[in-house]
C-alpha positions in Angstrom: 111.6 -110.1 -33.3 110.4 -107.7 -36.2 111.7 -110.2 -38.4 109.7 -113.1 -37.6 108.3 -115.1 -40.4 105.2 -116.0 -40.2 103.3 -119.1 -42.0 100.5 -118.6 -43.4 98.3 -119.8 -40.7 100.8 -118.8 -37.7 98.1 -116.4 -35.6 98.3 -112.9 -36.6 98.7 -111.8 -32.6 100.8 -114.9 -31.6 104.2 -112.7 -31.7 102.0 -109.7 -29.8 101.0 -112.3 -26.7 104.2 -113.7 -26.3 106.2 -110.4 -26.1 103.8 -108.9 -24.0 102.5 -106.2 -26.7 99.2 -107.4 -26.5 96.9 -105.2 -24.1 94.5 -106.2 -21.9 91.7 -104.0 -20.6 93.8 -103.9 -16.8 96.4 -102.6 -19.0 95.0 -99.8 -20.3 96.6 -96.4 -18.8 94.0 -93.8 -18.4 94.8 -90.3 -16.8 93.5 -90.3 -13.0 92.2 -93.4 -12.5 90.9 -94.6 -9.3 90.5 -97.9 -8.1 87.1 -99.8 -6.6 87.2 -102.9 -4.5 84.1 -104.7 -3.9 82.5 -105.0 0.3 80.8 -108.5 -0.2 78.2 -110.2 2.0 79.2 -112.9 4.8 75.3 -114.7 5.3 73.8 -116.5 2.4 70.4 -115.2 2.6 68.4 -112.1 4.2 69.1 -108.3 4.7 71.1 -105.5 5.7 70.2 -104.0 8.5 72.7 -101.6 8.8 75.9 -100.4 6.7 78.7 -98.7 8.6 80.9 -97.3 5.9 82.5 -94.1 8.4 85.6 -95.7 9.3 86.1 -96.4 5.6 85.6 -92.9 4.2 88.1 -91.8 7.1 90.8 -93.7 5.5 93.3 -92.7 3.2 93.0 -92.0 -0.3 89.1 -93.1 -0.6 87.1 -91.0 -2.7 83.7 -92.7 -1.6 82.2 -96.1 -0.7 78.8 -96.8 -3.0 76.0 -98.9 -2.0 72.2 -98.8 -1.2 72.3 -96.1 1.2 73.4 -93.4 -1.4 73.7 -95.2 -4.5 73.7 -92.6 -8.1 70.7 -92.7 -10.3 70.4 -95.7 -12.5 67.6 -94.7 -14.7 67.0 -98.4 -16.0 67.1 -99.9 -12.6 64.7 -97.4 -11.5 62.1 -99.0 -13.9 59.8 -101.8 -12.9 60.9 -105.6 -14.2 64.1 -106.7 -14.9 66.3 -109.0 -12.8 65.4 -108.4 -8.3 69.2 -108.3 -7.8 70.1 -104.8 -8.9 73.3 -103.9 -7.4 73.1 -101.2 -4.9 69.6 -101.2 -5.2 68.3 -103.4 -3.1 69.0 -104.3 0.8 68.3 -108.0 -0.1 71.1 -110.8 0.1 70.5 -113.5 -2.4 73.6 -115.0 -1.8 77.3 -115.5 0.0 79.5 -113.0 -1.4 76.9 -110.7 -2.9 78.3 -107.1 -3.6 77.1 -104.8 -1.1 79.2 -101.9 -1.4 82.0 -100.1 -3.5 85.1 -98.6 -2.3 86.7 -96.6 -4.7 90.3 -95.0 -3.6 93.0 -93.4 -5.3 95.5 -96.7 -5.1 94.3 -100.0 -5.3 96.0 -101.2 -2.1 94.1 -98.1 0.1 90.6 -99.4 -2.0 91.6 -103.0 -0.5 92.4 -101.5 3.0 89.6 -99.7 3.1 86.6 -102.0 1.7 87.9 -104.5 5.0 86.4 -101.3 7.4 82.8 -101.3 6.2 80.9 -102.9 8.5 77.1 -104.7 7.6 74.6 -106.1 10.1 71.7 -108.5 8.6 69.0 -110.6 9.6 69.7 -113.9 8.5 66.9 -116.2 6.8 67.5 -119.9 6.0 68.8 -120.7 2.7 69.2 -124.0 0.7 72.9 -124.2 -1.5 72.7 -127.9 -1.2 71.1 -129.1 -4.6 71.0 -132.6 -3.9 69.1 -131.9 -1.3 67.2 -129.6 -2.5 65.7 -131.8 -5.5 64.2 -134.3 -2.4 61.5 -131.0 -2.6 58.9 -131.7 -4.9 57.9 -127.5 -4.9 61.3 -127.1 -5.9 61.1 -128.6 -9.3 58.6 -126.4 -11.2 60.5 -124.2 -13.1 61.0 -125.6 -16.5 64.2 -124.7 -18.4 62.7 -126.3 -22.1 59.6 -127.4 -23.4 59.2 -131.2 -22.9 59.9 -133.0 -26.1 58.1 -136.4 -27.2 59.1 -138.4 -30.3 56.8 -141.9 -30.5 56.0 -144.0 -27.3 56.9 -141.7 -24.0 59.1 -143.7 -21.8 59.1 -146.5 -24.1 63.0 -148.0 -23.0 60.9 -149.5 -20.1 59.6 -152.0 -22.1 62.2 -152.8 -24.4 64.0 -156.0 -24.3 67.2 -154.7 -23.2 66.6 -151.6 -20.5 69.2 -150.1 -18.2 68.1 -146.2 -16.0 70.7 -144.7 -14.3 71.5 -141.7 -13.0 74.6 -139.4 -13.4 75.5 -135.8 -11.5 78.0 -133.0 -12.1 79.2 -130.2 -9.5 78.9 -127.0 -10.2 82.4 -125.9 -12.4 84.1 -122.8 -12.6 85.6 -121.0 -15.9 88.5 -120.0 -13.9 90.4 -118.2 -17.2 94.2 -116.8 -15.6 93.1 -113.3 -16.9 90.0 -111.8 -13.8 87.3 -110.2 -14.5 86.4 -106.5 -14.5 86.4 -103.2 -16.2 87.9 -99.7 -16.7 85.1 -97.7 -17.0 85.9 -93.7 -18.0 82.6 -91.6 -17.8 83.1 -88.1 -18.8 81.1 -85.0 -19.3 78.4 -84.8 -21.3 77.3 -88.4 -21.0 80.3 -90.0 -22.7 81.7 -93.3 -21.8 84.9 -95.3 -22.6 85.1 -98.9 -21.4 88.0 -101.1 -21.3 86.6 -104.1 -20.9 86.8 -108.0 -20.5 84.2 -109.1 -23.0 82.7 -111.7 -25.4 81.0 -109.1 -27.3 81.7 -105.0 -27.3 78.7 -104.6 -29.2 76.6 -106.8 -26.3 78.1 -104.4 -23.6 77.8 -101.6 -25.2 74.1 -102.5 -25.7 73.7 -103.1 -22.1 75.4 -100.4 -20.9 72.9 -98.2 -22.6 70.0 -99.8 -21.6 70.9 -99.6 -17.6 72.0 -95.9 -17.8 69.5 -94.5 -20.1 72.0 -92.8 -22.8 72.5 -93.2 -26.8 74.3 -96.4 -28.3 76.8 -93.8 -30.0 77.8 -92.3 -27.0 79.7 -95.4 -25.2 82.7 -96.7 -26.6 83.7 -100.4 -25.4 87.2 -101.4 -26.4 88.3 -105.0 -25.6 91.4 -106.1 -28.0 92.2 -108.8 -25.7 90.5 -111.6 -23.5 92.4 -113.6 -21.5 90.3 -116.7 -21.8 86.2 -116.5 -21.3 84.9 -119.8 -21.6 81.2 -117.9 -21.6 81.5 -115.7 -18.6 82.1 -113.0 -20.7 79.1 -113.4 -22.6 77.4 -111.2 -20.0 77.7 -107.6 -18.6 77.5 -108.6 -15.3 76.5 -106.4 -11.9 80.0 -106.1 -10.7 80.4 -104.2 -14.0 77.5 -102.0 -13.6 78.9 -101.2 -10.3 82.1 -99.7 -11.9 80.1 -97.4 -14.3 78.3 -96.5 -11.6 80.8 -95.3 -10.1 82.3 -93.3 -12.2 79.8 -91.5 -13.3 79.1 -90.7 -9.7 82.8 -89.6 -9.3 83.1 -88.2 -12.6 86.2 -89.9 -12.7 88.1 -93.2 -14.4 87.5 -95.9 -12.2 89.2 -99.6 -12.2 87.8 -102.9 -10.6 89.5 -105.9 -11.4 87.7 -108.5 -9.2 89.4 -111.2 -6.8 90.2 -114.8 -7.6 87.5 -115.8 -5.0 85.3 -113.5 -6.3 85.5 -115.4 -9.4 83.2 -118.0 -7.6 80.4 -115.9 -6.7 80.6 -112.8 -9.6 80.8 -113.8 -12.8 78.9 -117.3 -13.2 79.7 -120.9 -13.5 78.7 -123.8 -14.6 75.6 -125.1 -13.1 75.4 -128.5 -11.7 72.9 -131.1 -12.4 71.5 -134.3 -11.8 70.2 -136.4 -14.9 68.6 -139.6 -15.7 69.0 -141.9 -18.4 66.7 -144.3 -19.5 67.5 -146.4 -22.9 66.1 -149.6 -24.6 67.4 -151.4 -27.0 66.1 -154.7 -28.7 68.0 -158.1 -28.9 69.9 -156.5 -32.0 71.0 -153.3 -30.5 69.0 -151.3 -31.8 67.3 -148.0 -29.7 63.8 -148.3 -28.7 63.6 -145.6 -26.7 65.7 -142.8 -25.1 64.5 -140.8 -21.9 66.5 -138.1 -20.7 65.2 -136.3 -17.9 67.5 -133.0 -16.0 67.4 -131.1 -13.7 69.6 -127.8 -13.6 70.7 -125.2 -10.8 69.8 -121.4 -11.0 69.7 -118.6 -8.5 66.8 -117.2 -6.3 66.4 -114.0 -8.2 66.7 -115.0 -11.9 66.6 -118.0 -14.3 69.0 -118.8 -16.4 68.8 -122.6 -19.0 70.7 -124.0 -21.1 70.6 -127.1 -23.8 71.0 -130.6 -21.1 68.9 -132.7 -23.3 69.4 -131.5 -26.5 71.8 -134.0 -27.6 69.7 -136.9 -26.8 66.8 -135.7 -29.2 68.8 -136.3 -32.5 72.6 -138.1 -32.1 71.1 -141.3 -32.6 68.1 -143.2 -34.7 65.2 -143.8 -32.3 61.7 -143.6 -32.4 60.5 -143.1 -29.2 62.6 -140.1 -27.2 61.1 -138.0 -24.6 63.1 -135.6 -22.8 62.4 -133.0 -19.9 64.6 -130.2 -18.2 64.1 -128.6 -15.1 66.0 -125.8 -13.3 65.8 -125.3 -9.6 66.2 -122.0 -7.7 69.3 -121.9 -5.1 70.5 -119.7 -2.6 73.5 -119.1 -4.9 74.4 -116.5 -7.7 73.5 -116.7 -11.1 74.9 -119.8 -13.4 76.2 -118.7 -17.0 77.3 -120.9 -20.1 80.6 -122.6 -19.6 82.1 -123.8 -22.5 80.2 -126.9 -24.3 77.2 -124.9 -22.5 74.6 -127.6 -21.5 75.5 -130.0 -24.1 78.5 -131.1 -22.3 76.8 -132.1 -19.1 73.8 -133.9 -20.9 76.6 -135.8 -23.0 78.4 -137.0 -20.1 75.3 -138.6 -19.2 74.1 -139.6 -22.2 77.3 -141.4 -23.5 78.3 -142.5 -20.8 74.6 -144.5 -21.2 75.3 -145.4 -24.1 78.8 -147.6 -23.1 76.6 -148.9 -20.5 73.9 -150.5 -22.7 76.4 -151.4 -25.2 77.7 -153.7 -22.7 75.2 -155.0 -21.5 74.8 -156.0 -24.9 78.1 -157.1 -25.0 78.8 -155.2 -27.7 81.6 -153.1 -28.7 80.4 -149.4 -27.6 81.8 -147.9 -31.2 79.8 -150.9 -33.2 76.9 -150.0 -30.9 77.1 -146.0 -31.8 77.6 -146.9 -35.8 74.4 -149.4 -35.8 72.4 -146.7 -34.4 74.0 -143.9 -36.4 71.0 -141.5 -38.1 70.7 -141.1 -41.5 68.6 -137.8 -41.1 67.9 -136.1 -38.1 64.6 -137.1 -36.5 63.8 -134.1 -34.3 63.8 -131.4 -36.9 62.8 -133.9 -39.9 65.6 -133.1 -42.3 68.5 -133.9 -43.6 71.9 -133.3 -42.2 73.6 -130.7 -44.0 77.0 -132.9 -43.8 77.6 -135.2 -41.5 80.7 -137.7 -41.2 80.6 -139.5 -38.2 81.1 -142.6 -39.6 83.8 -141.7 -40.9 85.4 -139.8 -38.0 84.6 -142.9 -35.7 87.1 -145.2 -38.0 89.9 -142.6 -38.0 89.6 -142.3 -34.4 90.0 -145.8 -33.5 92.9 -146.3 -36.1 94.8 -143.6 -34.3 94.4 -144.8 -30.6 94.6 -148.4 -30.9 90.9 -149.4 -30.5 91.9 -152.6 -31.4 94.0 -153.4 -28.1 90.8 -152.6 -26.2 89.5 -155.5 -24.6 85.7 -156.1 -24.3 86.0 -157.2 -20.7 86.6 -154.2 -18.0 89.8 -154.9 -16.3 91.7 -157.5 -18.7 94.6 -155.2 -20.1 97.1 -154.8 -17.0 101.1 -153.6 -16.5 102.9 -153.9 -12.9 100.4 -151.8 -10.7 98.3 -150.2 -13.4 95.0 -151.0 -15.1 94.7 -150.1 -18.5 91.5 -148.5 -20.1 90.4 -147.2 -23.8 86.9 -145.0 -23.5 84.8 -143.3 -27.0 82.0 -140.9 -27.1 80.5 -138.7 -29.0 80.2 -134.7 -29.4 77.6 -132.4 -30.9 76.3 -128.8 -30.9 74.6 -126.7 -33.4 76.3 -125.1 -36.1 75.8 -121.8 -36.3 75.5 -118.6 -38.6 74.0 -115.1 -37.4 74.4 -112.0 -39.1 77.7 -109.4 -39.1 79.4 -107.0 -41.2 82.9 -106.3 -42.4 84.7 -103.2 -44.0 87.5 -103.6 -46.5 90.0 -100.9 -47.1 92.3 -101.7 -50.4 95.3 -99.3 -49.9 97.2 -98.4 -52.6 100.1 -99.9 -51.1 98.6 -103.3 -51.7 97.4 -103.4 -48.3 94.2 -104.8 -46.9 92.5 -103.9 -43.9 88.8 -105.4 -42.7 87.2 -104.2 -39.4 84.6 -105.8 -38.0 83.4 -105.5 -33.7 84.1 -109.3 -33.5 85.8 -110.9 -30.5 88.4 -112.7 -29.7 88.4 -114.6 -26.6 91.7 -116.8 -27.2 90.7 -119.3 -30.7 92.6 -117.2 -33.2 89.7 -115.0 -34.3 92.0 -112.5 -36.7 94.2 -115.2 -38.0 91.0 -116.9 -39.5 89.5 -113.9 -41.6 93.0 -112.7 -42.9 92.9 -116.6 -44.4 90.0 -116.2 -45.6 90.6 -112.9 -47.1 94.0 -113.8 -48.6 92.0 -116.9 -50.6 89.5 -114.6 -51.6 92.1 -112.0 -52.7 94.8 -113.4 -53.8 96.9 -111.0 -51.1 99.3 -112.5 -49.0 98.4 -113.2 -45.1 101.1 -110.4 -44.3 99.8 -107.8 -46.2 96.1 -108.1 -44.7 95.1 -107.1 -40.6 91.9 -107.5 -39.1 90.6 -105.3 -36.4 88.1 -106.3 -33.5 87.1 -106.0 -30.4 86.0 -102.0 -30.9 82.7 -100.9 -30.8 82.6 -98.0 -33.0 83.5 -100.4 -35.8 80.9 -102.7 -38.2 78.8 -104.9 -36.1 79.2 -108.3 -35.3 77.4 -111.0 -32.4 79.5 -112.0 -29.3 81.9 -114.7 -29.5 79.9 -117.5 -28.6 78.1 -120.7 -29.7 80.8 -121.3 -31.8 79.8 -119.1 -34.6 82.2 -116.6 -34.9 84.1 -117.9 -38.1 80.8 -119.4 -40.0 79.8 -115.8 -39.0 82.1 -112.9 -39.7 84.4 -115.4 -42.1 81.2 -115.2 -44.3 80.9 -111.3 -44.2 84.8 -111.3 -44.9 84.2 -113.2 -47.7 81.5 -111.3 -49.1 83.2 -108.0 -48.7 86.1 -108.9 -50.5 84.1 -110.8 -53.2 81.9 -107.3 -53.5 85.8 -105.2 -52.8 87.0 -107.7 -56.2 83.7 -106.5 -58.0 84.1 -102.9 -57.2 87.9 -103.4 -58.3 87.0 -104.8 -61.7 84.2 -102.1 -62.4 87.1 -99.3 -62.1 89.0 -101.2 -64.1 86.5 -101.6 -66.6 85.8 -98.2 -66.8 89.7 -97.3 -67.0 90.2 -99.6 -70.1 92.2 -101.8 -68.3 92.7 -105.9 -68.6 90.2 -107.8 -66.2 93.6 -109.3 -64.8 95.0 -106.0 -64.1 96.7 -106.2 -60.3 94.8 -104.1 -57.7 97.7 -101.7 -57.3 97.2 -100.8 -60.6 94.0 -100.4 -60.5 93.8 -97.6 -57.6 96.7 -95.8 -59.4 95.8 -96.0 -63.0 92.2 -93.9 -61.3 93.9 -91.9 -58.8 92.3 -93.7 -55.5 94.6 -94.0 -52.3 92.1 -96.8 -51.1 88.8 -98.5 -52.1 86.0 -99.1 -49.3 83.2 -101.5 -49.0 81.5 -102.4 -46.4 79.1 -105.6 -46.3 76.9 -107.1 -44.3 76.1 -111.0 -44.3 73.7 -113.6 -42.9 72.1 -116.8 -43.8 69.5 -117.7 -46.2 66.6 -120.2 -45.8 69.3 -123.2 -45.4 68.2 -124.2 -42.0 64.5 -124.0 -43.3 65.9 -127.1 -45.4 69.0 -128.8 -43.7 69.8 -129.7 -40.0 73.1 -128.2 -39.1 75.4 -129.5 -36.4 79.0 -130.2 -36.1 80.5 -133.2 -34.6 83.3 -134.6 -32.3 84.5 -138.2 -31.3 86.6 -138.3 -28.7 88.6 -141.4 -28.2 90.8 -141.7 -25.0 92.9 -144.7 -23.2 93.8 -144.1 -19.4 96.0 -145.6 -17.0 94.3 -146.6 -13.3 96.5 -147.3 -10.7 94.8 -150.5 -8.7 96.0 -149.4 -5.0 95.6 -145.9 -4.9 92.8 -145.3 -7.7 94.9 -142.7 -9.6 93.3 -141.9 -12.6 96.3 -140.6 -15.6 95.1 -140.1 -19.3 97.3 -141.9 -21.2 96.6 -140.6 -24.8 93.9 -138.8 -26.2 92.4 -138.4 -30.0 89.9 -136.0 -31.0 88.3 -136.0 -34.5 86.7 -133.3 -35.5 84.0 -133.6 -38.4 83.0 -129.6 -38.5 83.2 -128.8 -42.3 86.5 -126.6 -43.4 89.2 -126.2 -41.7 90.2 -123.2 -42.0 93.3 -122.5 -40.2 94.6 -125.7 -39.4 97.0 -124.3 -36.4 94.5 -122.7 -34.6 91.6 -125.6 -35.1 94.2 -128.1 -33.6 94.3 -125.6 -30.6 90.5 -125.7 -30.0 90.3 -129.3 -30.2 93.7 -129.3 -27.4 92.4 -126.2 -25.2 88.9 -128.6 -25.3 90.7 -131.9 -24.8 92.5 -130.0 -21.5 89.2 -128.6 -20.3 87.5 -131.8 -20.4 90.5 -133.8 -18.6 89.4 -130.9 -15.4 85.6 -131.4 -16.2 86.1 -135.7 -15.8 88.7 -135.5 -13.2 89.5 -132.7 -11.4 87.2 -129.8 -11.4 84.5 -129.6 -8.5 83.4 -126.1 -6.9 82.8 -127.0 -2.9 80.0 -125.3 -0.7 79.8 -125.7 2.9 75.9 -125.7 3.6 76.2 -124.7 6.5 77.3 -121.4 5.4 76.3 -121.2 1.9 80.1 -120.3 1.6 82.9 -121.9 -1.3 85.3 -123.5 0.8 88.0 -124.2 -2.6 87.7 -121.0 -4.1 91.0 -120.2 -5.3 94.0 -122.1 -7.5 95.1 -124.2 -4.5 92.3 -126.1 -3.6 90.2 -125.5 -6.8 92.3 -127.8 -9.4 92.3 -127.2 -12.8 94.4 -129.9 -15.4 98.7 -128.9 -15.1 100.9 -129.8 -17.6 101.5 -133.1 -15.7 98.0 -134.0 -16.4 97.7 -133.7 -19.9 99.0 -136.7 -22.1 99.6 -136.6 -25.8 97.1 -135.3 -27.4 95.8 -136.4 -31.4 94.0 -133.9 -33.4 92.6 -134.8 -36.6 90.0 -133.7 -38.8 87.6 -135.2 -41.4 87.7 -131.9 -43.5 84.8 -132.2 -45.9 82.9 -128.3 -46.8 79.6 -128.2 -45.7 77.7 -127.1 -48.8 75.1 -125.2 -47.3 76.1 -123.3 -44.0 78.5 -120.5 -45.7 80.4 -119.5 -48.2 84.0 -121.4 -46.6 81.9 -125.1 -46.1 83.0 -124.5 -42.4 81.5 -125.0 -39.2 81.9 -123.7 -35.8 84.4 -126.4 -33.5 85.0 -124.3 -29.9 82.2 -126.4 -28.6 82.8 -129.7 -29.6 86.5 -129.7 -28.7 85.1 -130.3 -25.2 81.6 -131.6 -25.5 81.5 -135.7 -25.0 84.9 -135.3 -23.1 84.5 -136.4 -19.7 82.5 -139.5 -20.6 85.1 -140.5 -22.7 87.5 -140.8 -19.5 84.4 -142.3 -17.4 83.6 -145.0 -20.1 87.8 -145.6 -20.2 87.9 -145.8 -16.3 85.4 -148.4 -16.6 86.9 -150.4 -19.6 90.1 -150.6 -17.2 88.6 -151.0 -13.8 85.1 -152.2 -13.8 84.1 -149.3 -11.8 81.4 -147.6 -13.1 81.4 -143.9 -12.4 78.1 -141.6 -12.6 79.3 -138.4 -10.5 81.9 -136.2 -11.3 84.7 -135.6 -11.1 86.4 -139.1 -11.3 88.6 -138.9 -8.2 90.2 -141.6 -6.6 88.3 -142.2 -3.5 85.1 -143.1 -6.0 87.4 -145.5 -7.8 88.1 -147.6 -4.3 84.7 -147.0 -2.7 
């Protein structure tokens, strides 16, 4: 294996993941660690009243069970404000499977033993996990998650000459990545902390972990190499976590929690569901008079949390009159977190799935009906697109999957038992650039290495700033490493929002343009040729390495240019007209997101988003029984995610035009828009082959024969 050849953009830790080098933060092998396992509660809503935890300290190996009744100082918790659940703090349930306790234990097996001997008493209260329900209660609905928005004539579809309102739902989804969540947390004398964690962002948790505890940035170091898939629950440092530092400070020992699969469900977020309405009008022509998107979004009891529903329908298409609103309800359940595609994905299944409505009730072709009403600039913000394709991408989409086999007429295109189907929609999200920095270190050797506390959650991360670099430089891919995912190193945002590559890629770039410049000087000063090789260089002056570091962020280009990347998605499907199977049959995605990069690892996105969204429209749906306020599919078996059965051939293709504005590569984020759109693509398909017009997710058969 040490003589693998690697292309140029083959990813840098591909031959690490596969041979099981790569370490994850459960991995990690710290002297004397102990192990936690997490007492949860079993009522929805109410308090403890009591909290037996004698049997447990009687059994073998534990070291201590943690909870309210003699919880370890948490300086920040002991301030006023901040969220009301603060673990081990309060004797308050907010929800089913809240932590209550910690049992920590010298083997993880006596931990597990042990946490099953705690014993709570409560008194119950009624709760509400039943959002449907709950949205039939007017006092429910006043928390707003985003400003209303008004463009023209409020509600003006409702007197347009063509008008259609419907209303479409999702369940709540879980990210469900194979790697759990947790954390090896290592606090030592004197205040100093190591963490091993699972995170989006080292220099997020790091952050975090200073603010609860009270103690200086420099003195906690987060290390998190590895993420087996995050999908946005990793974006935050979550109580479970807390309750592990806790912990070891209080023991003043290494202490290990790796949460449970159906923990998974209560712990660490998910997808929120939501219940939307759509109102468009069109005139005689097809053309949008108005567009009203109205949503409302679950949260938890004991803290907010938004995200960007009706952000789509504001801009994707030309229209005067738009009016949105977004509401978020409080629920007896823990708190929601961004899932991947964040809120745009669920207002796009609704809002695209609209649009194939209208357009046939125009009886119009639902692509000719998107290009008609295709923007020029964008409306909301009142400027121009910085690049935009979509046009274009829509043409090589329908090329690709045979757009021209697709009948106008639901349910025309039929073999043996099976009803054939072809389905289009659209993606968006905002393309992104914050602020990072990078070191370079030029070794004599000809080597490069940049460090930067980026992450990388699983879309090739490393393997897109070595590219970079090696353009910049002139220095092949395998001479050149990138290192992230450590705190003590140049800071960087969280992997998220798909900004990481218009991000750091920029401060890559601008550290080795400034590493060139610094080059050139010494060998200006040396007397040697502007076209002198690097090695050179540092020998003809002595220097065993040059070092720059750089920081980078974006000018005034959104003051003057709307920035957003884009994604058609174009899928046929296969319906089976007795038993209401539901099979994707093909799938193209076209991305229109600037420079690609790192072609290998961009055609993964738009797969790993193509897969997600085949779960999202078909398969994905977290259960509660409201009677208990308790998940009743909370684990692999019942909770079904896409298998390799599932997913069809899949198309990737990419318009591949630089932005000129965002960043120094032309490129723009795509880990959003691999997904976003998705599952009304299927919907709209289903419908094309059946007829059957579905509004709820996911698209199971039972809905098809209804």
């Amino acid at each position: 294996m040490d003589q693998y050849k690697m292309d140029d953009d083959d990813r840098v830790d591909g031959v690490d993941k596969v041979t099981g080098r790569a370490k994850y933060f459960a991995e990690y092998k710290v002297p004397g660690t102990t192990y936690g396992v997490l007492v949860t509660s079993t009522i929805t809503k109410g308090k403890m009243v009591s909290l037996n935890t004698t049997q447990a300290m009687k059994a073998p190996g534990v070291l201590d069970v943690i909870s309210h009744l003699n919880k370890p100082s948490v300086p920040g918790y002991e301030q006023a404000g901040g969220p009301l659940m603060k673990i081990f703090y309060t004797d308050k349930i907010f929800f089913n499977g809240q932590p209550i306790a910690i049992v920590v234990a010298d083997t993880f097996e006596r931990a597990t033993y042990a946490a099953t001997l705690v014993k709570a008493t409560y008194l119950k209260e009624e709760f509400n996990t039943d959002f449907e329900q709950r949205l039939k209660d007017e006092s429910a609905k006043k928390t707003i998650g985003q400003p209303d928005y008004k463009r023209g004539i409020e509600n003006a579809y409702q007197n347009s000459a063509v008008k259609l309102e419907e209303t479409y739902t999702i369940p709540i989804e879980t990210h469900n990545p194979m790697e759990l969540h947790g954390i090896l947390a290592d606090w030592r004398p004197n205040n100093m902390v190591t963490l091993y964690a699972k995170t989006q962002g080292v220099k997020a948790t790091q952050g975090t972990i200073a603010n609860v505890f009270k103690i200086p940035l420099e003195n906690i170091q987060v290390n998190s190499k590895f993420v087996g898939g995050g999908f946005g629950m990793a974006l935050k440092t979550w109580p479970v976590e807390i309750a592990a530092v806790m912990a070891s400070k209080h023991l003043a020992k290494p202490v290990k929690l790796m949460i449970t699969r159906s923990q998974m469900f209560t712990m660490v977020g998910n997808r929120p569901a939501a219940v939307q309405t759509i109102g468009l009008g069109t005139n005689k022509d097809g053309k949008l008079t108005g567009i009203t998107h109205r949503a409302f979004g679950e949260t938890s009891s004991y803290e907010t949390f938004t995200e960007g529903v009706v952000n789509m329908a504001k801009f994707m298409y030309q229209c005067d009159n738009v009016n949105t609103a977004y509401t978020v309800v409080p629920m007896d359940v823990s708190t929601p977190i961004w899932m991947r595609g964040p809120g745009e994905a669920t207002g796009a299944f609704a809002l695209e799935s609209a649009i194939d409505e209208m357009a046939f009730a125009l009886n119009m072709d639902p692509l000719e009906f998107r290009m008609k009403n295709d923007p020029e600039t964008d409306q909301q913000r009142k400027l121009p697109f910085s690049s935009k394709n979509v046009k274009e991408a829509y043409l090589m989409g329908a090329e690709k999957i045979g757009w021209s086999e697709r009948s106008q007429q639901p349910g025309k295109r039929q073999v043996g038992p099976w009803l054939y189907g072809w389905g289009v929609s659209t993606g968006v999200f905002n393309a992104n650039r914050g602020k990072a920095s990078v070191k370079a270190i030029l070794k004599a050797d000809g080597t490069l290495l940049l460090q930067s506390a980026a992450s990388d959650i699983g879309p090739g991360t490393g393997t897109g700033m070595v590219l970079i670099a090696s353009k910049v430089m002139g220095i092949p891919v395998n001479k050149i490493t990138f290192e992230l995912g450590d705190s003590s190193l140049p800071p960087a945002p969280s992997q998220g929002g798909s900004a990481t590559l218009s991000t750091v890629g920029s401060a890559v770039n601008d550290v080795c343009v400034a590493l060139k410049s610094t080059i050139a000087e010494l060998a200006a000063n040396s007397n040697m040729d502007a076209t002198s090789k690097f090695i050179d260089v540092l020998k003809k002056n002595n220097l065993p390495m040059v070092e720059v570091t750089k920081q980078s962020q974006a000018g005034s280009e959104r003051e003057k240019y709307s920035m957003y990347s884009f994604s058609i998605h174009f899928v046929s499907v296969r319906v089976h007209s007795s038993t209401g199977e539901v099979r994707v049959h093909k799938i193209v995605s076209v991305g229109d997101s600037g420079t690609i990069v790192s072609p290998k690892t961009a055609r993964s996105q738009m797969v790993g988003g193509a897969v997600g969204g085949i779960g999202m429209a078909l398969t994905e749906e977290a259960v509660i029984d409201h009677r208990y306020g308790r998940y009743i599919n909370n684990n692999f078996a019942d909770y079904h995610v896409p298998v390799h059965a599932d997913v069809p051939e899949i198309e990737v293709h990419f318009i591949n035009k630089p932005d000129p504005y965002i960043n120094p590569m032309g490129a723009k984020g795509m880990g959003e828009i691999a997904l976003i759109g998705f599952s009304a693509a299927v919907a709209n398909a289903v419908f094309n082959a059946t007829g059957k017009r579905i509004r709820n997710l996911p698209i199971t058969p039972d809905k098809i024969l209804a």
